[in-house]
MARKERO-197965 format. One record per residue (C-alpha): residue number from 1; residue in one letter; x, y, z. Coordinates in steps of 0.25 Angstrom, whole numbers. Example, Ala and Ser with C-alpha at 12.3 -4.5 7.8 and 13.67 -1.06 7.14 Angstrom:
<pt num="1" residu="a" X="49" Y="-18" Z="31"/>
<pt num="2" residu="s" X="55" Y="-4" Z="29"/>
! end
This chain:
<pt num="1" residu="x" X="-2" Y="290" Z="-735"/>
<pt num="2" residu="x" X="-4" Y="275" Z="-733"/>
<pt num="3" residu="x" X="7" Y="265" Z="-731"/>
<pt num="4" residu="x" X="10" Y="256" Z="-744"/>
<pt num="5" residu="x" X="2" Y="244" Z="-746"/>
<pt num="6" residu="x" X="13" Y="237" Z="-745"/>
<pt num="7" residu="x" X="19" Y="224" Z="-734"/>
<pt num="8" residu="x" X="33" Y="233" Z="-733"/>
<pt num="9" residu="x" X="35" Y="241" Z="-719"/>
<pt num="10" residu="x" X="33" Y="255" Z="-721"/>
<pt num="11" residu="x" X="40" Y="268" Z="-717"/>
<pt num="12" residu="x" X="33" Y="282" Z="-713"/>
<pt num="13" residu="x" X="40" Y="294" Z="-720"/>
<pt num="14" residu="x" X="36" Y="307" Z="-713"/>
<pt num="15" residu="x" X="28" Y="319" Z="-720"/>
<pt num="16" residu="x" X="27" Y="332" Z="-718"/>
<pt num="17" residu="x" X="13" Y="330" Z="-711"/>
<pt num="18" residu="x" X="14" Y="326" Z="-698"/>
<pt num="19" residu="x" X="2" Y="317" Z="-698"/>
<pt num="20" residu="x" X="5" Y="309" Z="-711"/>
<pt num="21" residu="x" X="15" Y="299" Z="-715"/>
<pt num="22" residu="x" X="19" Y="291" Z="-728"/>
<pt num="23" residu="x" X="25" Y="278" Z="-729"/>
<pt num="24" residu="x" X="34" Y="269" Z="-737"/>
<pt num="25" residu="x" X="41" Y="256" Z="-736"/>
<pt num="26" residu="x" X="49" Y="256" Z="-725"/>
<pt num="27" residu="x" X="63" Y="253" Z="-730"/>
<pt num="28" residu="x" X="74" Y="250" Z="-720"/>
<pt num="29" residu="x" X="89" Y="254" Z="-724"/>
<pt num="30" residu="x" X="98" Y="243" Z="-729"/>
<pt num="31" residu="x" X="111" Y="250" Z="-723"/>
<pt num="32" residu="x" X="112" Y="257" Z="-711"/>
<pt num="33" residu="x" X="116" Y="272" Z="-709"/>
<pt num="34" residu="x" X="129" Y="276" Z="-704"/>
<pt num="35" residu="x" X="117" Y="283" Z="-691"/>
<pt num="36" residu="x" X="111" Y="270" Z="-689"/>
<pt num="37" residu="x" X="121" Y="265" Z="-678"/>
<pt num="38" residu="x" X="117" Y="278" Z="-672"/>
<pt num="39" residu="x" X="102" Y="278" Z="-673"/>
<pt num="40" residu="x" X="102" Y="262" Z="-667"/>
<pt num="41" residu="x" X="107" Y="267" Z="-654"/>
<pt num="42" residu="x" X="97" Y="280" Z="-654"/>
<pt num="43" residu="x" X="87" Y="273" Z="-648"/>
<pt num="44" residu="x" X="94" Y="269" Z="-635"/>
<pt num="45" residu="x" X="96" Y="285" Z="-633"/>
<pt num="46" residu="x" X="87" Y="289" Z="-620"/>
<pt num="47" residu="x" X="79" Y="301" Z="-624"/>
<pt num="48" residu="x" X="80" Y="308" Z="-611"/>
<pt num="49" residu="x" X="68" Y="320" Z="-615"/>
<pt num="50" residu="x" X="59" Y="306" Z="-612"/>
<pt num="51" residu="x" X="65" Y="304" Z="-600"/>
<pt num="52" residu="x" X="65" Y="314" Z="-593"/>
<pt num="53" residu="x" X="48" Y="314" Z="-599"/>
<pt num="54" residu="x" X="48" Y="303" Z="-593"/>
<pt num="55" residu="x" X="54" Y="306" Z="-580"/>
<pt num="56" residu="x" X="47" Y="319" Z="-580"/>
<pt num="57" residu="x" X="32" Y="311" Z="-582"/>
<pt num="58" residu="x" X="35" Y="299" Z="-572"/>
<pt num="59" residu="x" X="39" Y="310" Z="-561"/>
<pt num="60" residu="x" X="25" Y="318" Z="-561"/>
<pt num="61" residu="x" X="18" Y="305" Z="-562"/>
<pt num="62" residu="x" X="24" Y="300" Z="-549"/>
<pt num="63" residu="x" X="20" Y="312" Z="-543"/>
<pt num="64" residu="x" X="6" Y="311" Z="-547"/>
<pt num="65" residu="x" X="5" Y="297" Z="-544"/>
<pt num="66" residu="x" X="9" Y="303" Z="-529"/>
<pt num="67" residu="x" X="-3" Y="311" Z="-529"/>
<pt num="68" residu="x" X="-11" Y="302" Z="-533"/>
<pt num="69" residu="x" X="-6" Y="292" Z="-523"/>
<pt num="70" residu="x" X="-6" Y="302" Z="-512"/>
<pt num="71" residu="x" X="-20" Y="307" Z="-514"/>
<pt num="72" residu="x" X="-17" Y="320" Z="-517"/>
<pt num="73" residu="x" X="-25" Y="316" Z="-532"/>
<pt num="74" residu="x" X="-40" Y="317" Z="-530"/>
<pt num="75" residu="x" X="-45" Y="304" Z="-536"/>
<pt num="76" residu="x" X="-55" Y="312" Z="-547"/>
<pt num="77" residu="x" X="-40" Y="313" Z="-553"/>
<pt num="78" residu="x" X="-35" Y="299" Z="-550"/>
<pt num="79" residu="x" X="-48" Y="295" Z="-557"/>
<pt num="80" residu="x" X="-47" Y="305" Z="-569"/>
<pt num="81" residu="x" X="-34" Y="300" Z="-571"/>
<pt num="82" residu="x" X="-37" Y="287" Z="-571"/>
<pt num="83" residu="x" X="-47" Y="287" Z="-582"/>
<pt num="84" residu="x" X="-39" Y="297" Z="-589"/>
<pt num="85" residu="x" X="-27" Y="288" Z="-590"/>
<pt num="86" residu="x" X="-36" Y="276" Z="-596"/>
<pt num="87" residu="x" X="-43" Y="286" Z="-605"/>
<pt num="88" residu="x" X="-28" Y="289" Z="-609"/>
<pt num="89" residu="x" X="-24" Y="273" Z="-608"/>
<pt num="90" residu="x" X="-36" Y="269" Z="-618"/>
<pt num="91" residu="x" X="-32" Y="280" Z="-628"/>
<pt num="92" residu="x" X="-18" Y="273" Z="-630"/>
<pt num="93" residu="x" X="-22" Y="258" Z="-629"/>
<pt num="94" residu="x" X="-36" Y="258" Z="-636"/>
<pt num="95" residu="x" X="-33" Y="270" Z="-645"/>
<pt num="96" residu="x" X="-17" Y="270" Z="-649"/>
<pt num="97" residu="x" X="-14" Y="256" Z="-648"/>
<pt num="98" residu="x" X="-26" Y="247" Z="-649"/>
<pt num="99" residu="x" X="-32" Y="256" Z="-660"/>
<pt num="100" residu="x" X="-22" Y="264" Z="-667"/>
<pt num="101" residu="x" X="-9" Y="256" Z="-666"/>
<pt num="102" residu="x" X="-15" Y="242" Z="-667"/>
<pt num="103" residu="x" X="-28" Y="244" Z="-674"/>
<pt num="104" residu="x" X="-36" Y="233" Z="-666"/>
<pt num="105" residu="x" X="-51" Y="241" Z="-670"/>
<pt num="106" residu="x" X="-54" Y="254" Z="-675"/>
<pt num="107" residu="x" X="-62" Y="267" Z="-667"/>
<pt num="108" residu="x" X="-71" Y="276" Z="-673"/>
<pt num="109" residu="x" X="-66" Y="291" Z="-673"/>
<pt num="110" residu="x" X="-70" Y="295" Z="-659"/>
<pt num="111" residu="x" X="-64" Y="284" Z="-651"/>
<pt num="112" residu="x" X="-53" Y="286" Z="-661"/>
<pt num="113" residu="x" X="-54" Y="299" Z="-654"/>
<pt num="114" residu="x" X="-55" Y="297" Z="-640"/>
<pt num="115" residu="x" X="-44" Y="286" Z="-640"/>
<pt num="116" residu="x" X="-35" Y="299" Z="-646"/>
<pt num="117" residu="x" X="-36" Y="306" Z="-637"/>
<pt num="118" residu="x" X="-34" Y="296" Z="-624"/>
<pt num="119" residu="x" X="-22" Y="293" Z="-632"/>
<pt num="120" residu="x" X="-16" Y="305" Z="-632"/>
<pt num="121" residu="x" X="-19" Y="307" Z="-618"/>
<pt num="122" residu="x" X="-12" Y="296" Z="-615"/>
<pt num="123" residu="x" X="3" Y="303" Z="-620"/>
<pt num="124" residu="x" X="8" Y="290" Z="-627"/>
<pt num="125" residu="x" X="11" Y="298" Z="-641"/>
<pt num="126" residu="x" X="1" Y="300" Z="-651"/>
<pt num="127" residu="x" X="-6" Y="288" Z="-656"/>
<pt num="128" residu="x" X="0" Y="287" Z="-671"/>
<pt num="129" residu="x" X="15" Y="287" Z="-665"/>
<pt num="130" residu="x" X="10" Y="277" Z="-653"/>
<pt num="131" residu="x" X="3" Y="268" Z="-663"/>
<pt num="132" residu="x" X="16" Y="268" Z="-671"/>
<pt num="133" residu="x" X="24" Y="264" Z="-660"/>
<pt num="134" residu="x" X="15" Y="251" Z="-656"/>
<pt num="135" residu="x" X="13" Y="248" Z="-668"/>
<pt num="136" residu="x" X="29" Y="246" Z="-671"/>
<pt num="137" residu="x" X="30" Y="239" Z="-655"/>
<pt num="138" residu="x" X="21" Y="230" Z="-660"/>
<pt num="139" residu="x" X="26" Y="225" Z="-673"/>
<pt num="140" residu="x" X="41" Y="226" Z="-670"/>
<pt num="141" residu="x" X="37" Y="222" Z="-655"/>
<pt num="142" residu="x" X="49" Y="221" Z="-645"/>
<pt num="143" residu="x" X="61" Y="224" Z="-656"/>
<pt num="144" residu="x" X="67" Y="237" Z="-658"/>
<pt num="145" residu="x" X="56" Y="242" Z="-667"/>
<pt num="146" residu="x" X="48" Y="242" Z="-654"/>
<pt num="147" residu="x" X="47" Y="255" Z="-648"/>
<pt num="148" residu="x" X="46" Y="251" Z="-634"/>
<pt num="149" residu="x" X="54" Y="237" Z="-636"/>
<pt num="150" residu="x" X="52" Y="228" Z="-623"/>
<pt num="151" residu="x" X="64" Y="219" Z="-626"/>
<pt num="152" residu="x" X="72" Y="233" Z="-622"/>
<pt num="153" residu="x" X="67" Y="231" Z="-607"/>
<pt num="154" residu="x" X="54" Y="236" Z="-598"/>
<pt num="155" residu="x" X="59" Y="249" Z="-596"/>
<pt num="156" residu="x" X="61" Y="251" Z="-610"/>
<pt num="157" residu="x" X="47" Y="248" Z="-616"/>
<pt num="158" residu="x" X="41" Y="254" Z="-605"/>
<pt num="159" residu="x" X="46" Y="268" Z="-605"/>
<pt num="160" residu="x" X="62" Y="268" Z="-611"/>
<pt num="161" residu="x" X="58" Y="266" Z="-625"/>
<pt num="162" residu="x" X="52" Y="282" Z="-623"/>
<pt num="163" residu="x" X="64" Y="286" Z="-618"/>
<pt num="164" residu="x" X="73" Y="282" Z="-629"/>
<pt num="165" residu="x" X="74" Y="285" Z="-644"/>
<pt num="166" residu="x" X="67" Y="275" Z="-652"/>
<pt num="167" residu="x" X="76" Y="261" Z="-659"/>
<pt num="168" residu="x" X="77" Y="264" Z="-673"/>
<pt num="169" residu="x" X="68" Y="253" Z="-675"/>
<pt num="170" residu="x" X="58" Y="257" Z="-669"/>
<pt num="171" residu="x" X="59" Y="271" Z="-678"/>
<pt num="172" residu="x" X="62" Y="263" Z="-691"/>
<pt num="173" residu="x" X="49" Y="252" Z="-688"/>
<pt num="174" residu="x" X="42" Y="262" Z="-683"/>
<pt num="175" residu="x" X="39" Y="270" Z="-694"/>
<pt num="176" residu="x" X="37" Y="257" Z="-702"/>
<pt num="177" residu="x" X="23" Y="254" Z="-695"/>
<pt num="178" residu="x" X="12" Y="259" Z="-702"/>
<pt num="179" residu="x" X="3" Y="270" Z="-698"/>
<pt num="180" residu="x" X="-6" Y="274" Z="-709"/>
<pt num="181" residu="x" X="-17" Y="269" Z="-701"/>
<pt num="182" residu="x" X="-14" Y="276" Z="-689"/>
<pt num="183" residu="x" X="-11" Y="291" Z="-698"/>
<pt num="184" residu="x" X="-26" Y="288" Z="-705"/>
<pt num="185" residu="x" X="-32" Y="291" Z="-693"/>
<pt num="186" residu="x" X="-36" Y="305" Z="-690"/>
<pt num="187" residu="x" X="-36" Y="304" Z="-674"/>
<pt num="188" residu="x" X="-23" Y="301" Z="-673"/>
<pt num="189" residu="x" X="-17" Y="310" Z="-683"/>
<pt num="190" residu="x" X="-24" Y="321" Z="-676"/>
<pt num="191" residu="x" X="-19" Y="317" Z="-662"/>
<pt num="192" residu="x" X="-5" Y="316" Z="-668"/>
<pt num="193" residu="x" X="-6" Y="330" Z="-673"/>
<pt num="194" residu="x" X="-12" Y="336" Z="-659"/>
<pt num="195" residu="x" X="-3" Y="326" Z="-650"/>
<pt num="196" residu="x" X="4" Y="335" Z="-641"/>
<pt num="197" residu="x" X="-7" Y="347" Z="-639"/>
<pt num="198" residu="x" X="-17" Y="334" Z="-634"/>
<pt num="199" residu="x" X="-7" Y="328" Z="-627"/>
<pt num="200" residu="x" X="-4" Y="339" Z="-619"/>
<pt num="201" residu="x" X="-22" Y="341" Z="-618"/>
<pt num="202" residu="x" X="-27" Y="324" Z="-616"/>
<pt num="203" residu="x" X="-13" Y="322" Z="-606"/>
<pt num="204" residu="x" X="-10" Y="332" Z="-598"/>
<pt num="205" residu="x" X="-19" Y="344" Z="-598"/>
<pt num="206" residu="x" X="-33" Y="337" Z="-597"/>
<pt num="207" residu="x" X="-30" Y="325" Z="-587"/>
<pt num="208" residu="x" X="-22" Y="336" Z="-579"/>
<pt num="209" residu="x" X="-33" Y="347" Z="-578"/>
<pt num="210" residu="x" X="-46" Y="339" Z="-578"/>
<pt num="211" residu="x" X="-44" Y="335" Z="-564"/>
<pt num="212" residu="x" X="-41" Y="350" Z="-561"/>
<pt num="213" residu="x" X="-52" Y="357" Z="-567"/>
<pt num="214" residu="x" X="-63" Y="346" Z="-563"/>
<pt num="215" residu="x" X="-59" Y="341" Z="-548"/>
<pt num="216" residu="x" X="-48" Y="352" Z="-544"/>
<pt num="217" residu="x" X="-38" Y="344" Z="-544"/>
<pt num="218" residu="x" X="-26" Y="352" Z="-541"/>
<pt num="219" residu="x" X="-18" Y="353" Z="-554"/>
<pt num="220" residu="x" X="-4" Y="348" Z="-551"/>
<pt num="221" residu="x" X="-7" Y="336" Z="-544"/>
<pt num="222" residu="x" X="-17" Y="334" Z="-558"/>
<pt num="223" residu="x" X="-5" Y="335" Z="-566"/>
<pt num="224" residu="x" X="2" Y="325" Z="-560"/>
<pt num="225" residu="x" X="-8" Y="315" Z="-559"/>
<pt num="226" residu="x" X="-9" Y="317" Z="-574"/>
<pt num="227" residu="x" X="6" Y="314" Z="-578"/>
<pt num="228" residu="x" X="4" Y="302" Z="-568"/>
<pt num="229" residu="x" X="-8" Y="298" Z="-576"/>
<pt num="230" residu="x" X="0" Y="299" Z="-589"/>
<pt num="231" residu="x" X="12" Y="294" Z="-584"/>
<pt num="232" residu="x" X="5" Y="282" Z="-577"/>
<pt num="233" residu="x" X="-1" Y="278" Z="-590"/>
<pt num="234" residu="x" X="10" Y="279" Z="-600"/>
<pt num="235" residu="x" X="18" Y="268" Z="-592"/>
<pt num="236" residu="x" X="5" Y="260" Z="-593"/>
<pt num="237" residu="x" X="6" Y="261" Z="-608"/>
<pt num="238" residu="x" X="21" Y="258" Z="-606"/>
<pt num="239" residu="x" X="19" Y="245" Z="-598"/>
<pt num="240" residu="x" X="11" Y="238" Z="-610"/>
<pt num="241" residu="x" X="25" Y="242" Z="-617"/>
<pt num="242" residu="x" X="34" Y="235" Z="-607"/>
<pt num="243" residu="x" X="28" Y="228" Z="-596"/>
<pt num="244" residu="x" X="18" Y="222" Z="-606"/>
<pt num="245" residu="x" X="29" Y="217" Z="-615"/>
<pt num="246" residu="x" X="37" Y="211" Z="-603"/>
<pt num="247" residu="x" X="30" Y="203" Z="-595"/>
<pt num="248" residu="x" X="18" Y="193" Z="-596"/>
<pt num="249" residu="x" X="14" Y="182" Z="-605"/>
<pt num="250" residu="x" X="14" Y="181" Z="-619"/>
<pt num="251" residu="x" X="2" Y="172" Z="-623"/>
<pt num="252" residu="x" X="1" Y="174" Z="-636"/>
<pt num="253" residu="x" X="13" Y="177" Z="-642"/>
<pt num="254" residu="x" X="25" Y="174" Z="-634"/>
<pt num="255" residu="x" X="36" Y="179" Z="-644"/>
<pt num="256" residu="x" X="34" Y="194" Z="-641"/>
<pt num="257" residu="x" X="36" Y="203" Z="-627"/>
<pt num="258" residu="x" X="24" Y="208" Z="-626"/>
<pt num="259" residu="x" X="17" Y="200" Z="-613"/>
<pt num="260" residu="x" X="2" Y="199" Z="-608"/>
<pt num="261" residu="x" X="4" Y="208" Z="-595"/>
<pt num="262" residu="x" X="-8" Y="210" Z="-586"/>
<pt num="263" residu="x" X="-3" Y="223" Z="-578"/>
<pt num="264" residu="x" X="-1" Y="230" Z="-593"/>
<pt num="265" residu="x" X="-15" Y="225" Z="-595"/>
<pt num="266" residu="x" X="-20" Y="233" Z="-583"/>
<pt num="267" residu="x" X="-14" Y="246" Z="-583"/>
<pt num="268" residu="x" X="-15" Y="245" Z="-599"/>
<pt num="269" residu="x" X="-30" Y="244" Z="-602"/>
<pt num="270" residu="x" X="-26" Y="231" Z="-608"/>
<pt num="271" residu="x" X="-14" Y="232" Z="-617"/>
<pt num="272" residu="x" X="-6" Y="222" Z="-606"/>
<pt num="273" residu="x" X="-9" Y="208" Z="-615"/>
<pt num="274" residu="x" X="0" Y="212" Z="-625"/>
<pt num="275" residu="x" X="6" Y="197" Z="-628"/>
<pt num="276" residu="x" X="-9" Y="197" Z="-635"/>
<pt num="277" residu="x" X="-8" Y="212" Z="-641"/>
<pt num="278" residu="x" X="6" Y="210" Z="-647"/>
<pt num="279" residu="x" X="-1" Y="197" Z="-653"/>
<pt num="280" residu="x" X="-13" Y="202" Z="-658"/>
<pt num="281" residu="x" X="-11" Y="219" Z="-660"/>
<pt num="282" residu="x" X="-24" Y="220" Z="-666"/>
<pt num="283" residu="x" X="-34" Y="217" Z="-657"/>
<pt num="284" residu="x" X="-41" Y="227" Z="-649"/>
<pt num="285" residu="x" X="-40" Y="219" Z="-636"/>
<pt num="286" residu="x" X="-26" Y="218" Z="-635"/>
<pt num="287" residu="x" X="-27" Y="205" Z="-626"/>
<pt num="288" residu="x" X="-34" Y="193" Z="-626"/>
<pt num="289" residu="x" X="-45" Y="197" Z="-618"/>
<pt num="290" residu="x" X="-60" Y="192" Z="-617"/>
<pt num="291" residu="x" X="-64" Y="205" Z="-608"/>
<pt num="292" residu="x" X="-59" Y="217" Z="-602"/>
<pt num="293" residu="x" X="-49" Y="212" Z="-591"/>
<pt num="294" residu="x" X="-38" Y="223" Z="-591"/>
<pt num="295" residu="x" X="-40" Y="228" Z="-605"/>
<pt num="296" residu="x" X="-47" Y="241" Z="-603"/>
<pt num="297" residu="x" X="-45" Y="244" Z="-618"/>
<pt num="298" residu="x" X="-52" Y="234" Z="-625"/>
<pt num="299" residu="x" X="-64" Y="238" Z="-616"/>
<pt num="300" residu="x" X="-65" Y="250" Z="-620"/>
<pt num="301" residu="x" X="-63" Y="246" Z="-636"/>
<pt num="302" residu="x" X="-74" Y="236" Z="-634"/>
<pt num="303" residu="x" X="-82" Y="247" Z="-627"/>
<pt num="304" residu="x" X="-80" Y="256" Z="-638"/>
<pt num="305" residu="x" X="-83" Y="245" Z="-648"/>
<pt num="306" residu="x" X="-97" Y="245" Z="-642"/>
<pt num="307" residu="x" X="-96" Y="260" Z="-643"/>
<pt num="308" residu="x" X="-97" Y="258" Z="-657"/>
<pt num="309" residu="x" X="-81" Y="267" Z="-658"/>
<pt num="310" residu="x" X="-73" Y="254" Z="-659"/>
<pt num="311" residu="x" X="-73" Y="242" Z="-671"/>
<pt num="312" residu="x" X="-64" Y="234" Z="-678"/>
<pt num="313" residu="x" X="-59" Y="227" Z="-665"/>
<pt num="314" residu="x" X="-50" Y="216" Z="-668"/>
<pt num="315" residu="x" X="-48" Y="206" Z="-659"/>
<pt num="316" residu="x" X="-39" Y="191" Z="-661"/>
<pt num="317" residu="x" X="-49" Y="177" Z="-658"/>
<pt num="318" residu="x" X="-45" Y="168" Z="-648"/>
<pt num="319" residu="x" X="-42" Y="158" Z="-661"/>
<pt num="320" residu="x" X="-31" Y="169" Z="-667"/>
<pt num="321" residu="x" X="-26" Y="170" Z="-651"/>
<pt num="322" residu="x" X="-25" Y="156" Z="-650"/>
<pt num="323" residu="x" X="-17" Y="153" Z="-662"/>
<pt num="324" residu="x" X="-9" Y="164" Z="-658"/>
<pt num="325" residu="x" X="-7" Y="158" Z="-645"/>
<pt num="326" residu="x" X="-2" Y="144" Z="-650"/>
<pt num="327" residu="x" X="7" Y="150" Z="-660"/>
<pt num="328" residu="x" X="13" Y="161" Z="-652"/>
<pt num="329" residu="x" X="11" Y="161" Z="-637"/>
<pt num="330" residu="x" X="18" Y="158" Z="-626"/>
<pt num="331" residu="x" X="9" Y="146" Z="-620"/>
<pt num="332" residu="x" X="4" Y="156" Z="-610"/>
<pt num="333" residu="x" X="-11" Y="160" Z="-615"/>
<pt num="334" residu="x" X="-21" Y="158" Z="-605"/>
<pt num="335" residu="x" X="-33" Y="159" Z="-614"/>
<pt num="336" residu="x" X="-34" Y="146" Z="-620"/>
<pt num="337" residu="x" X="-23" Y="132" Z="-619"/>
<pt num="338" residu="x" X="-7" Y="135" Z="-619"/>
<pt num="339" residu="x" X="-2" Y="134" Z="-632"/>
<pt num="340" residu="x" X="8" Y="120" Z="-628"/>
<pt num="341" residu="x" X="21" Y="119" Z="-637"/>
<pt num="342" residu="x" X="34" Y="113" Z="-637"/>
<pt num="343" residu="x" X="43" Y="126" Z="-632"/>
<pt num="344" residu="x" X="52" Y="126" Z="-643"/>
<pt num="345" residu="x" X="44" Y="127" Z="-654"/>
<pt num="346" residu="x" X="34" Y="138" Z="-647"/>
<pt num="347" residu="x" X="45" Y="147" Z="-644"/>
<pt num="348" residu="x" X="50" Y="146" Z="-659"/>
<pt num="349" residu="x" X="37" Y="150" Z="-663"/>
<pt num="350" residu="x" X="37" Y="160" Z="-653"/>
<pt num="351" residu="x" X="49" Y="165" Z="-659"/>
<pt num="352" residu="x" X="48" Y="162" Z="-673"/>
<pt num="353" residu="x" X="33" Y="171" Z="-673"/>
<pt num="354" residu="x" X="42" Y="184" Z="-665"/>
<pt num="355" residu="x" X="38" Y="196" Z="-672"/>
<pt num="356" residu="x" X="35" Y="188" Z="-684"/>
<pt num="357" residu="x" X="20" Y="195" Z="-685"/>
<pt num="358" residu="x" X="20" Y="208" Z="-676"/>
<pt num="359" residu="x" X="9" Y="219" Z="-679"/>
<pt num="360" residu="x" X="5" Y="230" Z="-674"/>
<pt num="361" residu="x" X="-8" Y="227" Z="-678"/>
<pt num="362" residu="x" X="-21" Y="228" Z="-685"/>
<pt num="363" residu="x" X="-16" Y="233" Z="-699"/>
<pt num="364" residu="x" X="-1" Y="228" Z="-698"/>
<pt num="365" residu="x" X="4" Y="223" Z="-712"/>
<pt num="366" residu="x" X="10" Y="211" Z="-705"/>
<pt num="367" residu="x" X="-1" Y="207" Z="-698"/>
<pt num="368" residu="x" X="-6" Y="194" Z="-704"/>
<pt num="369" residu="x" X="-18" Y="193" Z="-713"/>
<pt num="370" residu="x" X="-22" Y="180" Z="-710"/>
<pt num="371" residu="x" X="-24" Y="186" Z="-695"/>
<pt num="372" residu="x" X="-31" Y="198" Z="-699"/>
<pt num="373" residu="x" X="-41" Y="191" Z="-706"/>
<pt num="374" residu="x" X="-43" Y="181" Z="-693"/>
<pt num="375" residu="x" X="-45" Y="194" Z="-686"/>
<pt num="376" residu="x" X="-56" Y="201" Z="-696"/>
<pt num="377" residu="x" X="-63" Y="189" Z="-695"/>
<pt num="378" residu="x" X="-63" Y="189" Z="-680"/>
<pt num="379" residu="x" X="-67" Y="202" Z="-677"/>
<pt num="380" residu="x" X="-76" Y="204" Z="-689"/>
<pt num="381" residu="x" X="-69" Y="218" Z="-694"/>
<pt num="382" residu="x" X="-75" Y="227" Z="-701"/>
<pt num="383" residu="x" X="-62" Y="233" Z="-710"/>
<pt num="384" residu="x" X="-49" Y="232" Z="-706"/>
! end
């Protein structure tokens, strides 16, 4: 069922199929329950079941990355791994967040495909609940509605947000982000529905015993090169949410957290220049970038473009950048003059635009007509 035509935030009501939901106006309560004392503090309790995961996970992958460092791997391994991890790295940055949670261009079904299934061997959760949880860090960016809020401190948003239940806000706001579009799409309805058996194949099972069956590589020192793989990766993905929200310059909007970072761009396939994504969600670059440097991703997007498996790529003109810049940045943008103004009146401007116009992107209610249209015209879309 389709959300309501209508400007009001929406709520999902659970059915009894798993891979469907109904929404409604979301409605918040005008008096509080006598349980809401106790379910604000809820979210500060340490799930220890994810610690002790954790603990577990970043153990064997020290122990891997021993034999890795020791030469007790052969480097048919090293290499395998390698391209497995980026393999897996691309599922998640192409596929659920520049695709699926931000909708910067569309895929034809078997890239749809591939991206799938890199995804899910990248371990992150299934691709509709990570799109749900960008989607609500980027529209309530930084507050308690964020997931993974960076205002809460590095260790925080790196790993302790996995660690700990869930602020109430980020459950109540969470479940106001739409996601019809998301549910309309077949590949990741079925991926939601075989997650754990694929998991279990695409993670751990194939990258494990390919090595072995093809090269004889003995099989324990195999498996830990795997969780070290896995491991190694998910911090990757973790520094876009801390160190990329921590340090770094903020060029084109200077009121948010999110920071232009060149070692996140490097170890991130190009999600690091995420003052720009933040600003502009929708486009398919994620950075303001006139070639490849550090942004593996939109590399490969372009090449699959040419592949004839990629269209509808949206992308923000240097004009919409520049007046983005003078209205919001920090003085700091290296492509073109420094904005020059009078400091108090650009930091009231900073603060006055904070969080006024967040969107998680392309589709976002609150996202401006007027800029959707500059964007159609630029990059000549086909549909929306």
């Amino acid at each position: 069922m389709s959300p309501p035509n209508t400007g009001e935030p929406i709520q999902i009501i659970s059915t009894k199929h798993l891979d469907k939901q109904e929404y409604q106006p979301y409605v918040r309560r005008s008096k509080p329950k006598k349980d809401d004392a106790k379910d604000s503090e809820s979210f500060q309790k340490i799930v220890w079941r994810n610690v002790l995961i954790f603990v577990v996970l970043h153990s064997l992958a020290l122990y891997g990355i021993w034999l890795s460092l020791s030469g007790q791997v052969t480097w048919k391994t090293l290499l395998f791994s390698l391209v497995y991890l980026s393999g897996a790295s691309t599922g998640v940055t192409g596929g659920a967040h520049r695709l699926w949670s931000h909708k910067t261009y569309k895929a034809k079904l078997p890239f749809r495909i591939w991206l799938m299934l890199w995804q899910t061997a990248a371990l992150q959760n299934d691709i509709h609940e990570w799109s749900r949880d960008h989607r609500a860090h980027h529209k309530f960016t930084d507050t308690d509605a964020d997931p993974h809020n960076s205002n809460r401190g590095f260790f925080f948003c790196h790993i302790g947000w996995l660690m700990m239940r869930k602020h109430q806000d980020v459950i109540a706001k969470g479940k106001a982000i739409d996601m019809s579009d998301i549910e309309a799409d077949p590949v990741v309805m079925w991926q939601r529905k075989y997650y754990v058996p694929l998991v279990v194949v695409l993670t751990f099972l194939l990258p494990t015993y390919i090595p072995v069956y093809f090269w004889n590589e003995n099989l324990r020192t195999s498996f830990y090169v795997c969780i070290a793989r896995y491991v190694l990766q998910l911090n990757g993905t973790w520094c876009v949410n801390s160190a990329a929200h921590l340090w770094g310059g903020r060029p084109y909007d200077g009121s948010i957290n999110p920071r232009e970072n060149v070692f996140v761009s490097t170890i991130g396939y190009g999600e690091g220049w995420h003052n720009y994504h933040h600003t502009f969600p929708w486009d398919y670059k994620a950075a303001e970038l006139g070639n490849y440097r550090l942004n593996f991703t939109t590399a490969l997007l372009n090449f699959m473009r040419y592949a004839g498996q990629v269209y509808d790529l949206k992308t923000a003109s240097a004009e919409m950048i520049r007046k983005r810049v003078a209205r919001t940045g920090d003085g700091s943008w290296s492509n073109g003059p420094k904005i020059e103004e009078a400091g108090d009146e650009a930091q009231a401007k900073v603060e006055g635009h904070h969080h006024k116009d967040m969107v998680w992107g392309w589709g976002d209610k609150d996202m401006a007509e007027e800029e959707m249209e500059d964007v159609r015209a630029f990059n000549n879309l086909m549909e929306d």
